[in-house]
GUMARKOL-222336 format. One record per atom (N, C-alpha, C): residue number from 1; residue in one letter; atom name; y, x, z. Coordinates in steps of 0.001 Angstrom, whole numbers. Layout:
! GUMARKOL-222336
+-----+------+------+---------+---------+---------+
:  nr : rest : atom :       v :       u :       w :
+-----+------+------+---------+---------+---------+
: NUM :    A :   CA :       Y :       X :       Z :
...
+-----+------+------+---------+---------+---------+
//
This chain:
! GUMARKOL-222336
+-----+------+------+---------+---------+---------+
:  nr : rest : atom :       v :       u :       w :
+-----+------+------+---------+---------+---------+
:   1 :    X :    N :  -19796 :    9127 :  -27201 :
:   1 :    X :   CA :  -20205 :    8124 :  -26233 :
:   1 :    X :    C :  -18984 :    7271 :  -25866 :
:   2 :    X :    N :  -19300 :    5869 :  -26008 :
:   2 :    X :   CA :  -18126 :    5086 :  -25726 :
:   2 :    X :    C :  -17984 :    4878 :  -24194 :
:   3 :    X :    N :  -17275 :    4849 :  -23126 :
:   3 :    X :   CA :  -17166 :    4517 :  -22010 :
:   3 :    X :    C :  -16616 :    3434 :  -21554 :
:   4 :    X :    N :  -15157 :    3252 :  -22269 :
:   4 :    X :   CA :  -14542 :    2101 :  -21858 :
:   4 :    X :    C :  -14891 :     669 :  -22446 :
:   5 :    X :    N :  -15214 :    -304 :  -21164 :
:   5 :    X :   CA :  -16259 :    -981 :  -21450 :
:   5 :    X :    C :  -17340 :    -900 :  -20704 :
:   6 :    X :    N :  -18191 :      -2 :  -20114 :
:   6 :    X :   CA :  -19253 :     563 :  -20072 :
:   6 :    X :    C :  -19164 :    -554 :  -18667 :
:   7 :    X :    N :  -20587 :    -874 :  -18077 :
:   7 :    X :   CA :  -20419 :   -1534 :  -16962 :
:   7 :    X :    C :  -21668 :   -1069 :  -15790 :
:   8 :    X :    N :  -21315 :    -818 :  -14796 :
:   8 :    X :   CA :  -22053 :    -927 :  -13711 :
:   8 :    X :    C :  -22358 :   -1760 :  -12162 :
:   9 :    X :    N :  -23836 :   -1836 :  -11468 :
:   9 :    X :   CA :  -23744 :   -2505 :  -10849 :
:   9 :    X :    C :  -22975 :   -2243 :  -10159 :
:  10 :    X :    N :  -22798 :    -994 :   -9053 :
:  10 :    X :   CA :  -22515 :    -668 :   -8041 :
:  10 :    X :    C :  -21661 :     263 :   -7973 :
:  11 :    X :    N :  -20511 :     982 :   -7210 :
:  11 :    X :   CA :  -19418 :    1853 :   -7398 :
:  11 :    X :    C :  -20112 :    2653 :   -7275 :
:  12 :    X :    N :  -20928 :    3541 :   -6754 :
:  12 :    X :   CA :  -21840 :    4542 :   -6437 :
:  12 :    X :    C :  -22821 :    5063 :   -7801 :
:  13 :    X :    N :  -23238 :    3220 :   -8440 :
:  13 :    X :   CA :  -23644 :    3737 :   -9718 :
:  13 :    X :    C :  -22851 :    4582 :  -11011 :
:  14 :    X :    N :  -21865 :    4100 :  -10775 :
:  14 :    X :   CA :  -20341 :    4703 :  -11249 :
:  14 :    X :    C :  -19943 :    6206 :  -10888 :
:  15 :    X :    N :  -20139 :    6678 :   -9863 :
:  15 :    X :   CA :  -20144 :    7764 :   -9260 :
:  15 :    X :    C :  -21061 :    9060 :   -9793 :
:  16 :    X :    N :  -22396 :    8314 :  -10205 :
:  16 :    X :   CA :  -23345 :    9015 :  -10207 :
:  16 :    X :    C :  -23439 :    9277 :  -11758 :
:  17 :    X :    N :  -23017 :    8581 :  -12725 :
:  17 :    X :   CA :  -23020 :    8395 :  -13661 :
:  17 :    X :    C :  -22228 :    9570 :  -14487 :
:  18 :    X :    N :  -21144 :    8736 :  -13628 :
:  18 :    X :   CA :  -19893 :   10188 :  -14001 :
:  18 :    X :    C :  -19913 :   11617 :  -13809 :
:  19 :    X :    N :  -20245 :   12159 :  -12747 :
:  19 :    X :   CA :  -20972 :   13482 :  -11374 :
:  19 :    X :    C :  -21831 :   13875 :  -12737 :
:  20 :    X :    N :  -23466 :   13147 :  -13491 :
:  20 :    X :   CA :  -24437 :   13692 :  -14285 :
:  20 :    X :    C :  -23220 :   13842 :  -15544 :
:  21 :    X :    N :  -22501 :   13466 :  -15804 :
:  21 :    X :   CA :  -21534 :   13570 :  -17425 :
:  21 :    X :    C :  -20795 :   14771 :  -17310 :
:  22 :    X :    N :  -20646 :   14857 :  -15846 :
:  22 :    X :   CA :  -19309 :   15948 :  -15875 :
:  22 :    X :    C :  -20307 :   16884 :  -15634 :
:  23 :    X :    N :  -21676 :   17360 :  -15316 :
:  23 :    X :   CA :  -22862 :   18453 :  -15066 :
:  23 :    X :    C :  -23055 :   18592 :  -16714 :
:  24 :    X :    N :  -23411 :   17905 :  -17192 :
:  24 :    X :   CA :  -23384 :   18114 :  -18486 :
:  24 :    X :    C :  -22751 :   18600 :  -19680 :
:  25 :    X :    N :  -20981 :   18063 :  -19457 :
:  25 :    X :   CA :  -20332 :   18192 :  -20103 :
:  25 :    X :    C :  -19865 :   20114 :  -19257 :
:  26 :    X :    N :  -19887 :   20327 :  -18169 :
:  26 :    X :   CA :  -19010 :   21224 :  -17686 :
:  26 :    X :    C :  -17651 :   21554 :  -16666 :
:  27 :    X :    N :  -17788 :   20463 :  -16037 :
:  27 :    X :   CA :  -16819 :   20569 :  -15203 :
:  27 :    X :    C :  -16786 :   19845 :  -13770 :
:  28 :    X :    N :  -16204 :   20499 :  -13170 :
:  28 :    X :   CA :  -15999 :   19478 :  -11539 :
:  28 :    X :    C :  -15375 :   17772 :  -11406 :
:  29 :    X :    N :  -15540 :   17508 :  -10286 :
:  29 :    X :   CA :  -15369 :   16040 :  -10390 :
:  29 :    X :    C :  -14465 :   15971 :   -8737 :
:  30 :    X :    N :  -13672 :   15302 :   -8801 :
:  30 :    X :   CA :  -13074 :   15110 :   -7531 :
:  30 :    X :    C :  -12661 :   13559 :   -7365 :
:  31 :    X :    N :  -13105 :   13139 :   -6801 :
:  31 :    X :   CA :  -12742 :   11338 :   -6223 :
:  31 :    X :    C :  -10928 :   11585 :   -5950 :
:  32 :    X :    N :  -10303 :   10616 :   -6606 :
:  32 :    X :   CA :   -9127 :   10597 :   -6348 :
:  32 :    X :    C :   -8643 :    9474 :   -5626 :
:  33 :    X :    N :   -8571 :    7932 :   -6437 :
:  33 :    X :   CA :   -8001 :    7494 :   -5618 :
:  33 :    X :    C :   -8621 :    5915 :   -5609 :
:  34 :    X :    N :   -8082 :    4888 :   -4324 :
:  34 :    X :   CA :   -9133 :    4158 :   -4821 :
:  34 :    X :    C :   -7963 :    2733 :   -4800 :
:  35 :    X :    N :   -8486 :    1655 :   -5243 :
:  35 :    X :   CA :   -7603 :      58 :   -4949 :
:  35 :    X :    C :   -8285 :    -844 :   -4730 :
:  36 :    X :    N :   -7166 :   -1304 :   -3661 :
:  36 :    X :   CA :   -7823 :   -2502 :   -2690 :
:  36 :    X :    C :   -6902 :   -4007 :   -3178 :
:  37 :    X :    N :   -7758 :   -5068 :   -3119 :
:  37 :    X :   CA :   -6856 :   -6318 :   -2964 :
:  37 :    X :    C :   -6233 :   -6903 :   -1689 :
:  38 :    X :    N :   -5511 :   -7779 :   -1743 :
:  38 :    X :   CA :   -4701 :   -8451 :    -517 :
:  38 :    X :    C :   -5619 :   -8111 :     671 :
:  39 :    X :    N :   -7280 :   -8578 :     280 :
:  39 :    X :   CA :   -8066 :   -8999 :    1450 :
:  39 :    X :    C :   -9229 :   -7736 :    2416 :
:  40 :    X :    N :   -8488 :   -6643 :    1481 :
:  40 :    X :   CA :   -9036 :   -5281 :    1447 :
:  40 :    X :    C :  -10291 :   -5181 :    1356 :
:  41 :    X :    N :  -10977 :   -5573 :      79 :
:  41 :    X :   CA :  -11908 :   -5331 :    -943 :
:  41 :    X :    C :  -11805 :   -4199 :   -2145 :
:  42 :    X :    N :  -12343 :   -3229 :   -1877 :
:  42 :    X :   CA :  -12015 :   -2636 :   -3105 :
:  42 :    X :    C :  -12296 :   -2941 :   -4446 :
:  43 :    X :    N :  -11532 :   -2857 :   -5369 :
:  43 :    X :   CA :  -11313 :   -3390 :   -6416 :
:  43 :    X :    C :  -11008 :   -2180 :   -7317 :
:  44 :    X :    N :  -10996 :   -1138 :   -7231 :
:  44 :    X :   CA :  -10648 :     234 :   -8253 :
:  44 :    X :    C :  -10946 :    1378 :   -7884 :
:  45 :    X :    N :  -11654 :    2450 :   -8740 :
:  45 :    X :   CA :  -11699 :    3427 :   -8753 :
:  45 :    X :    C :  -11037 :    4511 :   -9688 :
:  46 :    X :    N :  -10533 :    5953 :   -9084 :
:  46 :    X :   CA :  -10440 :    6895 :   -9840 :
:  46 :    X :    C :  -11276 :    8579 :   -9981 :
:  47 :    X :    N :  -11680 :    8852 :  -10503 :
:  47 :    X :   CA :  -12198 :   10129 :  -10473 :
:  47 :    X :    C :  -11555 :   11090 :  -11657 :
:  48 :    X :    N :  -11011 :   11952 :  -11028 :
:  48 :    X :   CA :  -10688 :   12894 :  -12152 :
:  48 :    X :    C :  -11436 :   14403 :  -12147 :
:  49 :    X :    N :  -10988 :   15566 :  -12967 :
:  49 :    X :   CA :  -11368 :   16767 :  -13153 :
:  49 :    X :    C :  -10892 :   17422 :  -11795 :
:  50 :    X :    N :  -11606 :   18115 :  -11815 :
:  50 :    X :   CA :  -11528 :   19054 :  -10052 :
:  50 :    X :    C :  -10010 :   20121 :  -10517 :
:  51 :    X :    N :  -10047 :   20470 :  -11767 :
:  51 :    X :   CA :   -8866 :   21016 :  -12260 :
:  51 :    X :    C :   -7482 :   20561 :  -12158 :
:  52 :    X :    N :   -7363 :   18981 :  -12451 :
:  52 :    X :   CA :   -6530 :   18299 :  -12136 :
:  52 :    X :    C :   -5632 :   18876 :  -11397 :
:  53 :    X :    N :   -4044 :   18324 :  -11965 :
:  53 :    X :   CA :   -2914 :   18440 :  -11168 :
:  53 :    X :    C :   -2677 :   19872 :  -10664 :
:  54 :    X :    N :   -1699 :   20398 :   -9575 :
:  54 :    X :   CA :   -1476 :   21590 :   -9531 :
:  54 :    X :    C :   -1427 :   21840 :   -7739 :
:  55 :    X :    N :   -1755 :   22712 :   -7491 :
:  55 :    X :   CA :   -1601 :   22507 :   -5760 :
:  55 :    X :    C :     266 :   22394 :   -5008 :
:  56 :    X :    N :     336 :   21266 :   -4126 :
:  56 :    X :   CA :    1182 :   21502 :   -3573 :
:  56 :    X :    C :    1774 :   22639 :   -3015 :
:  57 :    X :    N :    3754 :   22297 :   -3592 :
:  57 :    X :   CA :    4277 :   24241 :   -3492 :
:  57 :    X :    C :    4461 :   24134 :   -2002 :
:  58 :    X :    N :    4424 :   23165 :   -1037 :
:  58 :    X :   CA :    4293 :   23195 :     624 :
:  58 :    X :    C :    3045 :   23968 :     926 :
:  59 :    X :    N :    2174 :   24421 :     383 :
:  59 :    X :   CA :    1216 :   25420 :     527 :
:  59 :    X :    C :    1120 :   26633 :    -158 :
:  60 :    X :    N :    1593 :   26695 :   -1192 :
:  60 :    X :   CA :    1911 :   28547 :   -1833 :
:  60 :    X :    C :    2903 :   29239 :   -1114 :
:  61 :    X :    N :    3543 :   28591 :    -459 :
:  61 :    X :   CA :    4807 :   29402 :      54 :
:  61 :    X :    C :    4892 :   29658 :    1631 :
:  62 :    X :    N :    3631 :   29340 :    2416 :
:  62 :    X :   CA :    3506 :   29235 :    4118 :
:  62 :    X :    C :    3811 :   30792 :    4817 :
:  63 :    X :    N :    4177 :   30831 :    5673 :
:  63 :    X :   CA :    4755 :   32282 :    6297 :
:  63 :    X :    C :    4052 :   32712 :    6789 :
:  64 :    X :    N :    3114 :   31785 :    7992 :
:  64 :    X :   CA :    2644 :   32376 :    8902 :
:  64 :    X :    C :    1078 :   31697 :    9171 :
:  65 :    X :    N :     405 :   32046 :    7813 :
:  65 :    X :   CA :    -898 :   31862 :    7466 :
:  65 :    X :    C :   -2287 :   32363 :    8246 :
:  66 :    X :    N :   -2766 :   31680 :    8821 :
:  66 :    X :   CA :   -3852 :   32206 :    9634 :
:  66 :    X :    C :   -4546 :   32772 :    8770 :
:  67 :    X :    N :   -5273 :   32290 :    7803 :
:  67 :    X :   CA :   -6594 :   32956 :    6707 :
:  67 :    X :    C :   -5463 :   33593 :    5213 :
:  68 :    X :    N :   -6200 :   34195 :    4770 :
:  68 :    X :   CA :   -5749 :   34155 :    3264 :
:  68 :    X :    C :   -6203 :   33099 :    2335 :
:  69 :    X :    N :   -5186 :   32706 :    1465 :
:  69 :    X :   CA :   -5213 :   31621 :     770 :
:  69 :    X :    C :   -6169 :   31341 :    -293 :
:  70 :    X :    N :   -6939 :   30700 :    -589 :
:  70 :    X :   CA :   -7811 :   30414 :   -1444 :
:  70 :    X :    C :   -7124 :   30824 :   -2670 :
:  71 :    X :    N :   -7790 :   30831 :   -4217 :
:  71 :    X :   CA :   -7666 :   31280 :   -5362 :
:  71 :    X :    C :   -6613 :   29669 :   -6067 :
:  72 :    X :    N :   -5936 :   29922 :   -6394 :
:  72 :    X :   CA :   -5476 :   28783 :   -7348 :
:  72 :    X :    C :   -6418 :   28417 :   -8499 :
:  73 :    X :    N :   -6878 :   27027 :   -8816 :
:  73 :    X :   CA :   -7628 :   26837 :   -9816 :
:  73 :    X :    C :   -7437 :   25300 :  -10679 :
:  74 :    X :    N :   -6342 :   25165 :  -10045 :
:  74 :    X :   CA :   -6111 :   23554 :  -10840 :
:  74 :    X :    C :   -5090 :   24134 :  -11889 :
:  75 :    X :    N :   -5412 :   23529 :  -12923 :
:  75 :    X :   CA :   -4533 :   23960 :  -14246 :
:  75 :    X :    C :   -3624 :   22821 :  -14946 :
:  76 :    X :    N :   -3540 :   20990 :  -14504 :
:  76 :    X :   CA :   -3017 :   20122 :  -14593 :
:  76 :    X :    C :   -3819 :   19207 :  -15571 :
:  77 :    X :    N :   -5082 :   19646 :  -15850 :
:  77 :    X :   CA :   -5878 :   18855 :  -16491 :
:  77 :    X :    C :   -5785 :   17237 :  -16392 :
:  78 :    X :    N :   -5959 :   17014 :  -17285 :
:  78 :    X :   CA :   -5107 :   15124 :  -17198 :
:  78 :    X :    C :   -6763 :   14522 :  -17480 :
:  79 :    X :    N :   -7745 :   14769 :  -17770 :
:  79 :    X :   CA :   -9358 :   13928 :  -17719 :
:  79 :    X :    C :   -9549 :   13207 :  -16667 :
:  80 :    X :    N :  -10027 :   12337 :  -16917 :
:  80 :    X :   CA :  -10151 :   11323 :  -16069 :
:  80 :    X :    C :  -11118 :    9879 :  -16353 :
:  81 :    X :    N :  -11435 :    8973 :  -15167 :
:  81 :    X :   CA :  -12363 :    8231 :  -15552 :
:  81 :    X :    C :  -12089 :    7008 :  -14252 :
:  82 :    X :    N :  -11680 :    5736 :  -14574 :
:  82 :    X :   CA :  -11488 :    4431 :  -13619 :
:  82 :    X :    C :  -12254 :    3641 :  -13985 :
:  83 :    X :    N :  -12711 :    2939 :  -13124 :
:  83 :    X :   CA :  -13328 :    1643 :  -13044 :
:  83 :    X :    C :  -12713 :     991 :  -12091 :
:  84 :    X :    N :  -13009 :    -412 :  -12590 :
:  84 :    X :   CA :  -12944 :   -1889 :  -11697 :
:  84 :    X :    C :  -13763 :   -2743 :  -11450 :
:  85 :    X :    N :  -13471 :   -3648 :  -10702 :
:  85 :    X :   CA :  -14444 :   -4591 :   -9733 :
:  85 :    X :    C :  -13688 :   -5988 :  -11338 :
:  86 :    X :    N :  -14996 :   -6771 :  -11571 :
:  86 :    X :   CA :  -14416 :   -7260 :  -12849 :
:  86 :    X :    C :  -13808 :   -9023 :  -12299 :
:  87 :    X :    N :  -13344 :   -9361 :  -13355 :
:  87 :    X :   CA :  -12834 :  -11036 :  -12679 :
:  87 :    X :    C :  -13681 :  -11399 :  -11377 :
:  88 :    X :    N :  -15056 :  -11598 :  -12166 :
:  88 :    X :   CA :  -16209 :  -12536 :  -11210 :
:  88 :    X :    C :  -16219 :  -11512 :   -9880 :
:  89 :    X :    N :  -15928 :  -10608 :   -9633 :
:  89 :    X :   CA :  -16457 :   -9496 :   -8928 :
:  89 :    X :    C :  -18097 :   -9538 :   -8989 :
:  90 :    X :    N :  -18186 :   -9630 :  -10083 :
:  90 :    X :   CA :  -19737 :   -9549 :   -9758 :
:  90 :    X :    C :  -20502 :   -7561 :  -10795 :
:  91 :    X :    N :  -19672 :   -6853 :  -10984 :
:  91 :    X :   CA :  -19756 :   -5391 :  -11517 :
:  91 :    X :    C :  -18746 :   -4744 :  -11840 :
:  92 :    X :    N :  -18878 :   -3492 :  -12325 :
:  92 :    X :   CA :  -17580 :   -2408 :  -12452 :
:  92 :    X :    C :  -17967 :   -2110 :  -13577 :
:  93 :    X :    N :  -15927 :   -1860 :  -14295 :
:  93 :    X :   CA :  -16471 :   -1659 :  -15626 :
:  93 :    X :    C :  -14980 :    -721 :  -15886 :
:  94 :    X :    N :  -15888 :     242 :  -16589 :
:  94 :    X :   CA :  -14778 :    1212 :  -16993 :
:  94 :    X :    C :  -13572 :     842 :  -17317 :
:  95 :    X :    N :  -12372 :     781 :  -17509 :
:  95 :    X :   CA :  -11129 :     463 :  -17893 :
:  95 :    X :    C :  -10767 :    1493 :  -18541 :
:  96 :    X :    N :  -11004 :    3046 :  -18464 :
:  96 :    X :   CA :   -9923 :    4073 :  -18511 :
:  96 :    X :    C :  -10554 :    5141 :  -18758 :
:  97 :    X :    N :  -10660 :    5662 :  -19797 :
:  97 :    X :   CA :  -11397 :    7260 :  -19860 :
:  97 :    X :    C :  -10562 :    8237 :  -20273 :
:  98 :    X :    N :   -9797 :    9234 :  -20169 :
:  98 :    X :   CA :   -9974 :   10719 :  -21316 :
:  98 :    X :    C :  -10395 :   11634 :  -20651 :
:  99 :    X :    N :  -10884 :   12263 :  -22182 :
:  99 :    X :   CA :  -11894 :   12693 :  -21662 :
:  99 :    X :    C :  -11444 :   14484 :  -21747 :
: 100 :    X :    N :  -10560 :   15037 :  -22606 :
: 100 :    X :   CA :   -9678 :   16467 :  -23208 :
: 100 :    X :    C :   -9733 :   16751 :  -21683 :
: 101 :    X :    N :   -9722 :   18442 :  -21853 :
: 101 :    X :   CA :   -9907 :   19202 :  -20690 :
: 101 :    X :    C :   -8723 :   20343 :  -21261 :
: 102 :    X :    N :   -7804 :   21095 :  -20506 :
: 102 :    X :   CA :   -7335 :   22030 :  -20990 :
: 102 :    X :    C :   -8031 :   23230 :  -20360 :
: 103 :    X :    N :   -8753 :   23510 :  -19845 :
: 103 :    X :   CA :   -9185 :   24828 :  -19634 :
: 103 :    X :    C :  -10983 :   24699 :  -20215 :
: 104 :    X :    N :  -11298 :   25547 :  -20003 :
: 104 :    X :   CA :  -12668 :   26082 :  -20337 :
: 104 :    X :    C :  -14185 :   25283 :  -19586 :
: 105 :    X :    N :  -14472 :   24954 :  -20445 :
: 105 :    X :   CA :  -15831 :   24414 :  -19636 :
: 105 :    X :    C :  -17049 :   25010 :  -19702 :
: 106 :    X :    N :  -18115 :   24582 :  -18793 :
: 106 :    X :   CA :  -19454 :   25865 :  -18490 :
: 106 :    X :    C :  -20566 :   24805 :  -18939 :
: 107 :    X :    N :  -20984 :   23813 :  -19776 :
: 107 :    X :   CA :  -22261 :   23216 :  -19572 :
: 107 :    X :    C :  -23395 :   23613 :  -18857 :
: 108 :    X :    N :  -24393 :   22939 :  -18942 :
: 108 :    X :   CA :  -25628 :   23460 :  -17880 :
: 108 :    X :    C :  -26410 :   24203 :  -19120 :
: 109 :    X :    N :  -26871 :   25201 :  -18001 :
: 109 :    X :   CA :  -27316 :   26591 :  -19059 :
: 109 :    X :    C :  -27166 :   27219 :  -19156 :
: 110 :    X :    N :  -25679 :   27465 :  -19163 :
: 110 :    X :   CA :  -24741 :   28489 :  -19690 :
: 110 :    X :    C :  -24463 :   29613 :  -18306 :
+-----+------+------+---------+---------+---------+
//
């Protein structure tokens, strides 16, 4: 499936699109980051793998922890998926896909 290129009306359609690919394909989805122009319009999206990146070491190392710490589960997975708001601003269109996962994925079913 080709992505980059791919165009949608609405950022949300974008959202939703991606959310059913990554149910399919096997993996989590986490909204990362977003871009605005001068006039603060957004103009960019990022979504990557919930795996992504690694947790900050200002949190593995805390002394005086109220709860016990959740499980580590980000493995630095680099997948990912952007869109933009296009010249006309009139739709969003993929710019940016990969799609390689380094850890294990679960499709639906499984």
């Amino acid at each position: 499936m080709e992505f980059v290129g791919k165009e949608f009306t609405t950022e949300d359609e974008a959202d939703h699109f991606y959310h059913e690919y990554a149910k399919f394909v096997g993996f989590g989805v986490r909204r990362n980051t977003k871009r605005y122009d001068k006039q603060g319009m957004l103009t960019g999206r990022q979504w990557v793998c919930s795996k992504q990146g690694f947790r900050p070491q200002k949190y593995l190392r805390l002394a005086n922890r109220s709860r016990e710490a959740r499980p580590l589960t980000r493995t630095g997975c680099r997948a990912e998926f952007r869109i933009s708001l296009n010249e006309r601003k009139t739709a969003w269109v993929c710019t940016f896909f990969y799609g390689k996962h380094n850890h294990n994925l679960t499709p639906i079913g499984q």
